[in-house]
OpenMM code with the backbone's topology and positions (N, CA, C; nanometers):
from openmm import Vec3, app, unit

residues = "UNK UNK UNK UNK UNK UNK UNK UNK UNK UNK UNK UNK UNK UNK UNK UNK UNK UNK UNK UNK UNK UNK UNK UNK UNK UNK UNK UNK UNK UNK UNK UNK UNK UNK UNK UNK UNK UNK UNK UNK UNK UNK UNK UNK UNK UNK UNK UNK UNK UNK UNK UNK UNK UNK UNK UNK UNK UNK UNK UNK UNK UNK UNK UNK UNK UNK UNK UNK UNK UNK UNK UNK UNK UNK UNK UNK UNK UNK UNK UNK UNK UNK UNK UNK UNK UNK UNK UNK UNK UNK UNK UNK UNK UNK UNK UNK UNK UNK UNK UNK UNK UNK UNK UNK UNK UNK UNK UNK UNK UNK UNK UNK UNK UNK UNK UNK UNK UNK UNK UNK UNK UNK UNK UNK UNK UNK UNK UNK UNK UNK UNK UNK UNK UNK UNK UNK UNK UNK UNK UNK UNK UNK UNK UNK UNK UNK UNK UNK UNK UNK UNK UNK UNK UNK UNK UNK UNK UNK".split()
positions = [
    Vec3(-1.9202, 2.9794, -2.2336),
    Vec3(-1.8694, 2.9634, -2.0988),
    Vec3(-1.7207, 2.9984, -2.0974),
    Vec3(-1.6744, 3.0767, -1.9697),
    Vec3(-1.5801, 3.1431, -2.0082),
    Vec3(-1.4782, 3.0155, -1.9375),
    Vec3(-1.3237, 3.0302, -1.9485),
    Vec3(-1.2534, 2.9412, -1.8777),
    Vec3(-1.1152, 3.0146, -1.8638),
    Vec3(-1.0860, 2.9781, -1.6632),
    Vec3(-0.9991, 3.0851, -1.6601),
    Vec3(-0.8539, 3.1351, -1.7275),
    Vec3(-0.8428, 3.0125, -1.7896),
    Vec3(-0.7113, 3.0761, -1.9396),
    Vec3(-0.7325, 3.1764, -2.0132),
    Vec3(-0.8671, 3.1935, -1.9978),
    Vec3(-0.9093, 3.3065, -2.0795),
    Vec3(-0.8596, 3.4434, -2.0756),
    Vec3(-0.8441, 3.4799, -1.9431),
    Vec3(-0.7761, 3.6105, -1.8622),
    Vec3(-0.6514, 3.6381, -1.8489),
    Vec3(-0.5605, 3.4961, -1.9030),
    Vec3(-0.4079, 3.4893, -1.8710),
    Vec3(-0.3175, 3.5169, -1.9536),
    Vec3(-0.4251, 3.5687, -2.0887),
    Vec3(-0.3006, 3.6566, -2.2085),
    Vec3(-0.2234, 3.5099, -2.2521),
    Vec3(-0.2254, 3.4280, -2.2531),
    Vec3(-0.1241, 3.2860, -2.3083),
    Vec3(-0.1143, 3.2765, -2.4197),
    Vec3(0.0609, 3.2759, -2.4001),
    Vec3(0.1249, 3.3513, -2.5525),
    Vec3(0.1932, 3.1839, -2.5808),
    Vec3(0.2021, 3.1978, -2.7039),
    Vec3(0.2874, 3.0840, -2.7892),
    Vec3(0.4208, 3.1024, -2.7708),
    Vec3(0.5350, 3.0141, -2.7581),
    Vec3(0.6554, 3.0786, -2.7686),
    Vec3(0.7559, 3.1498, -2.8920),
    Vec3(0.6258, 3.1550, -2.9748),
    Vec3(0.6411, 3.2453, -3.0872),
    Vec3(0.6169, 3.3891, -3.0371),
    Vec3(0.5168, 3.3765, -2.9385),
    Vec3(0.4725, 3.5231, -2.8767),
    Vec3(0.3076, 3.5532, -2.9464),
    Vec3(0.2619, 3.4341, -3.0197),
    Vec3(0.1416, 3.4513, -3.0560),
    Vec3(0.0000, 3.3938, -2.9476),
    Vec3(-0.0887, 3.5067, -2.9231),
    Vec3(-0.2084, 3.4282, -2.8718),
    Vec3(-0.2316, 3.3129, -2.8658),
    Vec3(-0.2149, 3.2278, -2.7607),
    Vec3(-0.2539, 3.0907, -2.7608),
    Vec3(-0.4660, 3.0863, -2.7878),
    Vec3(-0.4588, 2.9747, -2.9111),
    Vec3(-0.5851, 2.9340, -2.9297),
    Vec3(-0.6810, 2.9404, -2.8276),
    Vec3(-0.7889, 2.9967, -2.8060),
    Vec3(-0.8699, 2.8675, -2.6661),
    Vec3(-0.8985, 2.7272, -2.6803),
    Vec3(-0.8974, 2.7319, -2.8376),
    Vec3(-0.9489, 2.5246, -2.8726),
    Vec3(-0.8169, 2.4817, -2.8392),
    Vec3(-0.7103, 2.5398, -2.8550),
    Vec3(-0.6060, 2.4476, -2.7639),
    Vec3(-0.6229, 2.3733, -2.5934),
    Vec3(-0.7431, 2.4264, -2.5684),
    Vec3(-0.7399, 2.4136, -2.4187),
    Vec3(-0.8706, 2.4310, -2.3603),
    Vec3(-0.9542, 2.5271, -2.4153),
    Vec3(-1.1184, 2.4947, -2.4009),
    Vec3(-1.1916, 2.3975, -2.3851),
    Vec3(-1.2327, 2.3487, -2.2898),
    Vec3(-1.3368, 2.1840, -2.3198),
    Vec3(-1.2520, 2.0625, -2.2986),
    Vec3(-1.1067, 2.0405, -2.3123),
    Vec3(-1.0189, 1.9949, -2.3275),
    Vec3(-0.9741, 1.9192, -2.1392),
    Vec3(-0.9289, 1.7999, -2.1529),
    Vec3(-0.8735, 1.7783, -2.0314),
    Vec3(-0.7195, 1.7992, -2.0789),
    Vec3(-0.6434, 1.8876, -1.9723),
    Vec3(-0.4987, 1.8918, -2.0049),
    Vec3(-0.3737, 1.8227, -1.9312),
    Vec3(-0.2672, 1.8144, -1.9830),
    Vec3(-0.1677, 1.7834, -1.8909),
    Vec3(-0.0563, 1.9117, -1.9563),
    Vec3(-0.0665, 2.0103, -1.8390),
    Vec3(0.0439, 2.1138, -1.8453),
    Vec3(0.1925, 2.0563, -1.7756),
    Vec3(0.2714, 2.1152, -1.8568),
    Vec3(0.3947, 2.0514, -1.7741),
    Vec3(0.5258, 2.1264, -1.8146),
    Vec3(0.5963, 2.1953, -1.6836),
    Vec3(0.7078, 2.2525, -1.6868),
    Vec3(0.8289, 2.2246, -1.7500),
    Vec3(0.8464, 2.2488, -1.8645),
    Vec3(0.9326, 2.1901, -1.9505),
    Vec3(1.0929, 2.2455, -1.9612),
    Vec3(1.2202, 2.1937, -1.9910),
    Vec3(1.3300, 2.1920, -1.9872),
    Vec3(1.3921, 2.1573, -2.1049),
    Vec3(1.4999, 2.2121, -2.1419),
    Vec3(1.5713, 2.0923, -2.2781),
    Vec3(1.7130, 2.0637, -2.2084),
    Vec3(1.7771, 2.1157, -2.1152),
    Vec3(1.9219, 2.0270, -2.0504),
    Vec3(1.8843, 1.9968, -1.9476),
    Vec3(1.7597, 1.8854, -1.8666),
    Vec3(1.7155, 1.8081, -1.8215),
    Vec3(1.7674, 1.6577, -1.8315),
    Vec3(1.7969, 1.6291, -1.6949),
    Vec3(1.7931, 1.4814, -1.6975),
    Vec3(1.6371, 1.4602, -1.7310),
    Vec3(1.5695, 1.4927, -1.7347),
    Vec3(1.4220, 1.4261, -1.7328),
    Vec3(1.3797, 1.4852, -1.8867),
    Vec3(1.4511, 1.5617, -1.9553),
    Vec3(1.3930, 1.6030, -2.0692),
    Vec3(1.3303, 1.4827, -2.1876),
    Vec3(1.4141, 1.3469, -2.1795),
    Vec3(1.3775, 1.2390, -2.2686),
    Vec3(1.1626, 1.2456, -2.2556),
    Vec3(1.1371, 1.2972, -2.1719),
    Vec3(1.0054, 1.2807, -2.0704),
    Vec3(0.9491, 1.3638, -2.2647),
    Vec3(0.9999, 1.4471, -2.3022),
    Vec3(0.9268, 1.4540, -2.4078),
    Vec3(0.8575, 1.3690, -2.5241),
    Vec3(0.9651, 1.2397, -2.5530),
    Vec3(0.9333, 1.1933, -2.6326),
    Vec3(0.7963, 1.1223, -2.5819),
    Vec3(0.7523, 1.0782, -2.4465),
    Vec3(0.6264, 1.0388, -2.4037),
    Vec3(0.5368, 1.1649, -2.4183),
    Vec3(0.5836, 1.3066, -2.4069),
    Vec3(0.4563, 1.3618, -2.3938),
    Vec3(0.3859, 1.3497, -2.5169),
    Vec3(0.5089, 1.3310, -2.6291),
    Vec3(0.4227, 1.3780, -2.7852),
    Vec3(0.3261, 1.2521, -2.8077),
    Vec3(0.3842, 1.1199, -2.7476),
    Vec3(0.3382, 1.0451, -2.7726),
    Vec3(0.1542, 1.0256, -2.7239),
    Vec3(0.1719, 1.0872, -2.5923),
    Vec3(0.0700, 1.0761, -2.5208),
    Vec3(-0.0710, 1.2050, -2.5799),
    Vec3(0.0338, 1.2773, -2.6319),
    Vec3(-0.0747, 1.3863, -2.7066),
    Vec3(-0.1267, 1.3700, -2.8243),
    Vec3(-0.0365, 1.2765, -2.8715),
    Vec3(-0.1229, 1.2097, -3.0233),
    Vec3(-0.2082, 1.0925, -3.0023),
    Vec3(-0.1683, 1.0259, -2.9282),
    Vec3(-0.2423, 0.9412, -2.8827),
    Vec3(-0.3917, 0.9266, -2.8176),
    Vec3(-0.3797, 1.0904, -2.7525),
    Vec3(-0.5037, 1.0959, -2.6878),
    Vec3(-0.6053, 1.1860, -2.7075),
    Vec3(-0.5505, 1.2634, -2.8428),
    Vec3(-0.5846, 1.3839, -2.8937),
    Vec3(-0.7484, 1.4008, -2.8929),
    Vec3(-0.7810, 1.2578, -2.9803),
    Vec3(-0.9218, 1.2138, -2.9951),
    Vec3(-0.9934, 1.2186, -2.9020),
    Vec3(-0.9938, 1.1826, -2.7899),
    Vec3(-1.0611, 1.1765, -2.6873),
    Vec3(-1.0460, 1.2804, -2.6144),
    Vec3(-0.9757, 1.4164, -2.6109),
    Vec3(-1.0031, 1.5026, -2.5794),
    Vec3(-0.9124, 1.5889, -2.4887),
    Vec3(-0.7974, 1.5080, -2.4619),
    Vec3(-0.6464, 1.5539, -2.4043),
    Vec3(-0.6079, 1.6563, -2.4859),
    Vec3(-0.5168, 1.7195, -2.4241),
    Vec3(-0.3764, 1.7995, -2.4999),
    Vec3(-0.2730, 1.8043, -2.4218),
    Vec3(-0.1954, 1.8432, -2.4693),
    Vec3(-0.0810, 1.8568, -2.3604),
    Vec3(-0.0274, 2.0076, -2.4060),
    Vec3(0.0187, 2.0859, -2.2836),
    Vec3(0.0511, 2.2458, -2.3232),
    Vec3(0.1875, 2.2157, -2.2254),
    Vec3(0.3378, 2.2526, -2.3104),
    Vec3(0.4514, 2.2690, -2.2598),
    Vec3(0.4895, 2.4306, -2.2347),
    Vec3(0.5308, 2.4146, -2.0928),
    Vec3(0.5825, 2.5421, -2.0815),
    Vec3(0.6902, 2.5841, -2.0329),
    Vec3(0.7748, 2.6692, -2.1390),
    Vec3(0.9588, 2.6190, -2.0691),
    Vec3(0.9722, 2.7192, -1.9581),
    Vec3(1.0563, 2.6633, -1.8769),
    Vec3(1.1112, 2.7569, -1.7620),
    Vec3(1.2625, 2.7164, -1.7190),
    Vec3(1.2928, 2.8335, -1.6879),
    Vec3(1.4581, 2.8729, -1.6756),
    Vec3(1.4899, 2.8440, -1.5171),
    Vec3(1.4062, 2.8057, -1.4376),
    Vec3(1.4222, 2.8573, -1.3037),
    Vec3(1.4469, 2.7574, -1.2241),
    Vec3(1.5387, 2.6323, -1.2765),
    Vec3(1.5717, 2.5023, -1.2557),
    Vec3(1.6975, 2.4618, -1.2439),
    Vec3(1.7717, 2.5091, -1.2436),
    Vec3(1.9233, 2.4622, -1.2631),
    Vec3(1.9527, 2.5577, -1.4080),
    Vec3(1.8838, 2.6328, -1.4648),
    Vec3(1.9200, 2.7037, -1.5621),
    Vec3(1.9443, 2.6255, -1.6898),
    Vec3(1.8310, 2.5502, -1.6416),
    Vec3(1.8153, 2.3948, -1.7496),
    Vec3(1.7334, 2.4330, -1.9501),
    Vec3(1.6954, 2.5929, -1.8852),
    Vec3(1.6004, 2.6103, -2.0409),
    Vec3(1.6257, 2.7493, -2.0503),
    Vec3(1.7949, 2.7818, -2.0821),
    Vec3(1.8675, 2.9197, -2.1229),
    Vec3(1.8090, 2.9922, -2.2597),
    Vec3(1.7834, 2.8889, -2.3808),
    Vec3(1.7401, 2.9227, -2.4539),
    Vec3(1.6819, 3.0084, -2.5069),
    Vec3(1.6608, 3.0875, -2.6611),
    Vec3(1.5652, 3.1956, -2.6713),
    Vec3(1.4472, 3.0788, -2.7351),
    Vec3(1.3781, 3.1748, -2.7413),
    Vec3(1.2395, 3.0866, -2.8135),
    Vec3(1.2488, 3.0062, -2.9237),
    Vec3(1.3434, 3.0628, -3.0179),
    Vec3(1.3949, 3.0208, -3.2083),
    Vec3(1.4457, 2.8786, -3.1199),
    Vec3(1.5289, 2.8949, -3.0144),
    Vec3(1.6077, 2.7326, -2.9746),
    Vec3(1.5506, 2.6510, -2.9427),
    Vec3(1.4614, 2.6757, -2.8229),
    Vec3(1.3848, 2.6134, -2.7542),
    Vec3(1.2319, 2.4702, -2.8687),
    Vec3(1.2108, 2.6031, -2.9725),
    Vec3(1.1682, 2.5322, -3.1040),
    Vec3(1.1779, 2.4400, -3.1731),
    Vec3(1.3314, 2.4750, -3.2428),
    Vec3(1.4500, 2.4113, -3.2994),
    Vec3(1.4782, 2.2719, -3.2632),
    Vec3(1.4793, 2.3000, -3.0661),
    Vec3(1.5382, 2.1719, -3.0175),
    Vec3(1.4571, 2.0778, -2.9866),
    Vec3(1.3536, 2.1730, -3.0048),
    Vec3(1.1979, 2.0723, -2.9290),
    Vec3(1.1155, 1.9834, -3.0394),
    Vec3(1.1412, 2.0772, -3.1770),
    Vec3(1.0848, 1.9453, -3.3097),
    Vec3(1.1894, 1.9001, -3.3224),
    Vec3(1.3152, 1.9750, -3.3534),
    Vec3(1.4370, 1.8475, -3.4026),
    Vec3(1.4766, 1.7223, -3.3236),
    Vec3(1.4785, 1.7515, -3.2239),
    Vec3(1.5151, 1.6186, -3.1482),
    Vec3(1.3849, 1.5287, -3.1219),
    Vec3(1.2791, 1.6010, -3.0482),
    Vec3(1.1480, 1.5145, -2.9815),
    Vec3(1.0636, 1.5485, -3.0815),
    Vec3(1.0640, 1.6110, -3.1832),
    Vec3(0.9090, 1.5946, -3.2424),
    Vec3(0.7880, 1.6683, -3.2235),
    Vec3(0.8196, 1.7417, -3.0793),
    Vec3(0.7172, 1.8413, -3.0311),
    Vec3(0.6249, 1.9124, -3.1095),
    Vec3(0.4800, 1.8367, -3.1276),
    Vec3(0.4222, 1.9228, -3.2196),
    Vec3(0.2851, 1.9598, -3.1451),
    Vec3(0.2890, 1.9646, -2.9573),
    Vec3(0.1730, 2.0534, -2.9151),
    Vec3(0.2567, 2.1522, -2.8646),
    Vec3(0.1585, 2.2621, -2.8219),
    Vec3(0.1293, 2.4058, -2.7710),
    Vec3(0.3004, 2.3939, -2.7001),
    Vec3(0.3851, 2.5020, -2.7391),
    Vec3(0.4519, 2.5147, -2.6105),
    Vec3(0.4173, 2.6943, -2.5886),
    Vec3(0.4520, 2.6954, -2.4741),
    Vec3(0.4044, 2.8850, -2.4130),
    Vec3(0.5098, 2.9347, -2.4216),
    Vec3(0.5101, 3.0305, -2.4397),
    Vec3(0.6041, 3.1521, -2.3852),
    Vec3(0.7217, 3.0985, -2.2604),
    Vec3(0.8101, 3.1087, -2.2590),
    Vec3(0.8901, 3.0949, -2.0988),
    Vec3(0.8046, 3.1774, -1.9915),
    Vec3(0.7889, 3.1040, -1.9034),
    Vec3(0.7625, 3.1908, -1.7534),
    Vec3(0.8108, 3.0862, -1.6382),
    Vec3(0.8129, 3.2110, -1.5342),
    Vec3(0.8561, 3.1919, -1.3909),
    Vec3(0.7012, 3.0926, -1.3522),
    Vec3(0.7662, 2.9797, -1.2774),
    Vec3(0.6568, 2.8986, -1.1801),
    Vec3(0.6562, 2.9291, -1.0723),
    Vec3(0.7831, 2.9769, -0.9856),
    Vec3(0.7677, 2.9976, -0.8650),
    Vec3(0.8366, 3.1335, -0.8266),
    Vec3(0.8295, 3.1509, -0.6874),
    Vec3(0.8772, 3.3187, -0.6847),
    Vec3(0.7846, 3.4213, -0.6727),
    Vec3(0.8177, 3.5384, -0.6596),
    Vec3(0.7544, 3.6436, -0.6872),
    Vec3(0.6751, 3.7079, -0.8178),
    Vec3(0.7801, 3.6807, -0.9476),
    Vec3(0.7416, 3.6067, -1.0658),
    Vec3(0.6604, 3.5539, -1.0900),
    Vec3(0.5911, 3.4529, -0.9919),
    Vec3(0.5516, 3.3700, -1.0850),
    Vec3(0.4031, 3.3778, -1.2046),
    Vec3(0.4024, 3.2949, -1.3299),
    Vec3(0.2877, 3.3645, -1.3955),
    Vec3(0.1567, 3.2745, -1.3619),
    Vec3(0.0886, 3.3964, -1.4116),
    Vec3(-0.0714, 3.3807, -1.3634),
    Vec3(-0.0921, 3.2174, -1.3784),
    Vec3(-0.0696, 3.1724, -1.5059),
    Vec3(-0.1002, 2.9983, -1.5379),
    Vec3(-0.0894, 2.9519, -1.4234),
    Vec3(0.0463, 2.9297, -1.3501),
    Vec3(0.1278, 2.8997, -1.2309),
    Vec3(0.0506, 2.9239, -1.1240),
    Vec3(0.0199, 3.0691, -1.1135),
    Vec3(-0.0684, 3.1437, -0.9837),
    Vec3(-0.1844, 3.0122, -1.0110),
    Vec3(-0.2389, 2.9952, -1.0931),
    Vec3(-0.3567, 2.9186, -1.0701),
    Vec3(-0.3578, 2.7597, -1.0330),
    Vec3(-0.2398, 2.7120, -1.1170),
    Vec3(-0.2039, 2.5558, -1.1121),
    Vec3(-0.1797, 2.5630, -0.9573),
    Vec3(-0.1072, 2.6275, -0.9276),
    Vec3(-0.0636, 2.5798, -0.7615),
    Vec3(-0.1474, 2.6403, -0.6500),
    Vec3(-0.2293, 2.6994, -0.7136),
    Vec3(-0.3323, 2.7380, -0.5888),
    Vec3(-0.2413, 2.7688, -0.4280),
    Vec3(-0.2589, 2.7277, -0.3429),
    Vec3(-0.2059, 2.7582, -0.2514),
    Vec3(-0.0927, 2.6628, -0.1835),
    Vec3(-0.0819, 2.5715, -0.2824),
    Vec3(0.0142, 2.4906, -0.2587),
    Vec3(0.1614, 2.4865, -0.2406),
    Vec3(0.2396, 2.3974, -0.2348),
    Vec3(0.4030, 2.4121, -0.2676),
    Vec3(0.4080, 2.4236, -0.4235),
    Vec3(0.5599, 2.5132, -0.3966),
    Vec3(0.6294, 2.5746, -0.5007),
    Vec3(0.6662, 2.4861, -0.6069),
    Vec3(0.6685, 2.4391, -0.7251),
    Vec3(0.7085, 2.3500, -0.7870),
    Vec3(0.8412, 2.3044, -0.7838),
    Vec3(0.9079, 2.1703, -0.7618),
    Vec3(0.9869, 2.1097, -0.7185),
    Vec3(1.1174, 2.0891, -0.8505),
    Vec3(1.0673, 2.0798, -0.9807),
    Vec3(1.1947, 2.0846, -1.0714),
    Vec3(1.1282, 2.0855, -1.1948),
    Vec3(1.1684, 2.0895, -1.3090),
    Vec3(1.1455, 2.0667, -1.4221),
    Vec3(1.0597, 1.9454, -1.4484),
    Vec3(0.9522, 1.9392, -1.5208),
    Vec3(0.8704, 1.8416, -1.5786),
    Vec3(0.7402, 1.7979, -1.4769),
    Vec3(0.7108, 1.9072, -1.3869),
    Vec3(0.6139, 1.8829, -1.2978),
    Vec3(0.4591, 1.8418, -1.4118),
    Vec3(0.4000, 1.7815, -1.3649),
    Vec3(0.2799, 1.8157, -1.4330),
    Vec3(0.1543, 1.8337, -1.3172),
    Vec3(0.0793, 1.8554, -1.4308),
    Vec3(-0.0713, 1.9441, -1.3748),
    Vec3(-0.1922, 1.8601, -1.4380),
    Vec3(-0.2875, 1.8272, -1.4134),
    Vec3(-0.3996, 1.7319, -1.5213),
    Vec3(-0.5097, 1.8773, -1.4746),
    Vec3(-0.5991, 1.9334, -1.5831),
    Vec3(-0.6614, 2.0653, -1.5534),
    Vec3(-0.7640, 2.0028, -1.6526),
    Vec3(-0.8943, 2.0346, -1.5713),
    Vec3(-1.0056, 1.9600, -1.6595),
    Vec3(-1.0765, 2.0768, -1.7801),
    Vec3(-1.1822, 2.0135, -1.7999),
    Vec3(-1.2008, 2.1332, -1.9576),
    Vec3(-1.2709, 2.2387, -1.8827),
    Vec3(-1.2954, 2.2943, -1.7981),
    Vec3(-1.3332, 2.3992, -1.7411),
    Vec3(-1.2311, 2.4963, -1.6978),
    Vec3(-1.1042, 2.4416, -1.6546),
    Vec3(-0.9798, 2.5102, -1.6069),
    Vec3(-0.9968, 2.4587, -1.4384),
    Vec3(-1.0584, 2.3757, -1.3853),
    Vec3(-1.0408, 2.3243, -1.2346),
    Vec3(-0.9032, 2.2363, -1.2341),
    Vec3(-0.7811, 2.2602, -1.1319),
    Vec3(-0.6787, 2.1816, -1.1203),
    Vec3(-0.7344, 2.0442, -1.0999),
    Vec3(-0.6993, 1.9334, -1.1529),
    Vec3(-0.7676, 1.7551, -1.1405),
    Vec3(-0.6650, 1.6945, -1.0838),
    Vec3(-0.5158, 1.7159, -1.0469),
    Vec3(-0.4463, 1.6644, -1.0406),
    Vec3(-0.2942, 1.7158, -1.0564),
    Vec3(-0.2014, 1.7187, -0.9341),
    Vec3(-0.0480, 1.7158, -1.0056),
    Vec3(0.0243, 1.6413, -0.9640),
    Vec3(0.1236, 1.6079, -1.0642),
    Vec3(0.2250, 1.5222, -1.0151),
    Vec3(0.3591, 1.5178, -1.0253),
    Vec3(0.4330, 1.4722, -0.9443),
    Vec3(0.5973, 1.5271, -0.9173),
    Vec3(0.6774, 1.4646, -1.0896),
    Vec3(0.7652, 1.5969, -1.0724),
    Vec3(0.8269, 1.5859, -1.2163),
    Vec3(0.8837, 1.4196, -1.3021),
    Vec3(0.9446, 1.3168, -1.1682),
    Vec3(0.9246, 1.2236, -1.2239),
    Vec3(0.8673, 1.1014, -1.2606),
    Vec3(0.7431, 1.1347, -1.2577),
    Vec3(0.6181, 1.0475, -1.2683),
    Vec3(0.6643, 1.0804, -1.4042),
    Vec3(0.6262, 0.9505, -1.4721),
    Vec3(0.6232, 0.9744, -1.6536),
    Vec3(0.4886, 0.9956, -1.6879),
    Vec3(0.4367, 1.0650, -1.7626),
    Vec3(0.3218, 1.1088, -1.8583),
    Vec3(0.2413, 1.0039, -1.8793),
    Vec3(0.2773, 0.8640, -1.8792),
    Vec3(0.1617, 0.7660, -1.8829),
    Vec3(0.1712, 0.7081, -1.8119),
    Vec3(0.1634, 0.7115, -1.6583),
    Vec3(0.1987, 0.6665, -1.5329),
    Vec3(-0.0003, 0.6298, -1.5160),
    Vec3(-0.0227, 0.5366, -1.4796),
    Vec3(-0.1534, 0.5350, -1.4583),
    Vec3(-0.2102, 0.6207, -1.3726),
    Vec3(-0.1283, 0.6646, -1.2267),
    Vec3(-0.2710, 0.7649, -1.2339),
    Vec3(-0.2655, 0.9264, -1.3179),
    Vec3(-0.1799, 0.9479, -1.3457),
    Vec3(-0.2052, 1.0672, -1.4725),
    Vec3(-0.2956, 1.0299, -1.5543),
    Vec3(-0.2968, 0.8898, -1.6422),
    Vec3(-0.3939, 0.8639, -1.7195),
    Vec3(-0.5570, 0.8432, -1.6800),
    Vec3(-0.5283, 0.7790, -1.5183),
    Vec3(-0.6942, 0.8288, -1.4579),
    Vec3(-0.7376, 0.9585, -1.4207),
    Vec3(-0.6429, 1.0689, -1.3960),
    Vec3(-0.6626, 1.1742, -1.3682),
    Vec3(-0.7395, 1.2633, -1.5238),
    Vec3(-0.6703, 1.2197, -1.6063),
    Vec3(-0.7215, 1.2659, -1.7809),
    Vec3(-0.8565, 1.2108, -1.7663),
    Vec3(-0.8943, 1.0823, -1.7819),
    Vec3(-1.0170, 0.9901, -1.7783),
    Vec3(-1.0901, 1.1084, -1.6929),
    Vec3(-1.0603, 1.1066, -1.5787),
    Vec3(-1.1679, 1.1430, -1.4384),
    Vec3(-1.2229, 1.3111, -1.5102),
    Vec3(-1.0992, 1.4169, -1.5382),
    Vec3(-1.1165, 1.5133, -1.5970),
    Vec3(-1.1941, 1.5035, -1.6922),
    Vec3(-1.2269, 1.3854, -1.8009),
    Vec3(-1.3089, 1.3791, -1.8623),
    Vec3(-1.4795, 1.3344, -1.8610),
    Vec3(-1.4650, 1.3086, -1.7309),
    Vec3(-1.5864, 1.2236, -1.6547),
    Vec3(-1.5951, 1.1153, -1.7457),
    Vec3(-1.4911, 1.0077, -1.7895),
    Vec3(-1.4777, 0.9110, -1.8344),
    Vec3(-1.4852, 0.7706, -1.7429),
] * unit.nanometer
topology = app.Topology()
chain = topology.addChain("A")
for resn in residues:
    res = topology.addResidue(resn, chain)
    for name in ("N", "CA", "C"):
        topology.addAtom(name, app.Element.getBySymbol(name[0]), res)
């Protein structure tokens, strides 16, 4: 069964093919990521929340974007660097892309469907294991805010 990540070329911010078992079958929480963010601390919950929930069938996929206050200047080597050295970051981050705009990338094209433009850094998305949007929520909702965590559950038909 195909799932529509499949079509979106999703690169690592190494620039390598993102897995599909990163995200296949999987309930996700995608989320627009930053490193000179007031909201960047928001990492140390995501890692937490991705190890935590790994088992049961979560992931979490970070994806940096520049298009915020010019909050994620970085090249990829930094963005890396700053993301295990400081937080620990040890799921998926993507490639940089545009969320909103003319720009914006396909992932994006799909998360927001026809909706509003994403509002700042650290938005998230809950995307069930098929690739159907389950849920988003404004950048400062924290990652284990209960309904994110029912939105994961529900994505899981838990």
């Amino acid at each position: 069964m195909s799932h529509p990540f499949d079509a979106m070329g999703l690169t690592t911010l190494e620039g390598e093919p993102l897995a599909p078992d990163a995200y296949r079958g999987k309930a996700l929480l995608v989320v627009n990521v930053a490193s000179r963010c007031g909201l960047t601390p928001q990492y140390e919950e995501l890692v937490a929340l991705a190890q935590e929930t790994a088992a049961d069938g979560v992931a979490v996929l970070g994806v940096p974007c520049n298009q915020f206050g010019a909050q994620e200047p970085g090249s990829a080597e930094e963005i890396r660097t700053f993301c295990s050295t400081t937080y620990g970051v040890d799921f998926p981050l993507l490639s940089k892309q545009d969320v909103n705009g003319p720009d914006r990338s396909p992932l994006y094209q799909h998360l927001v469907g026809g909706g509003p433009d994403i509002e700042w850094n650290f938005g998230k998305f809950v995307v069930g294991p098929t690739g159907q949007v389950r849920g988003r929520f404004a950048p400062t909702v924290a990652p284990h805010d209960p309904a994110i965590m029912q939105a994961l559950a529900d994505a899981l038909d838990r």
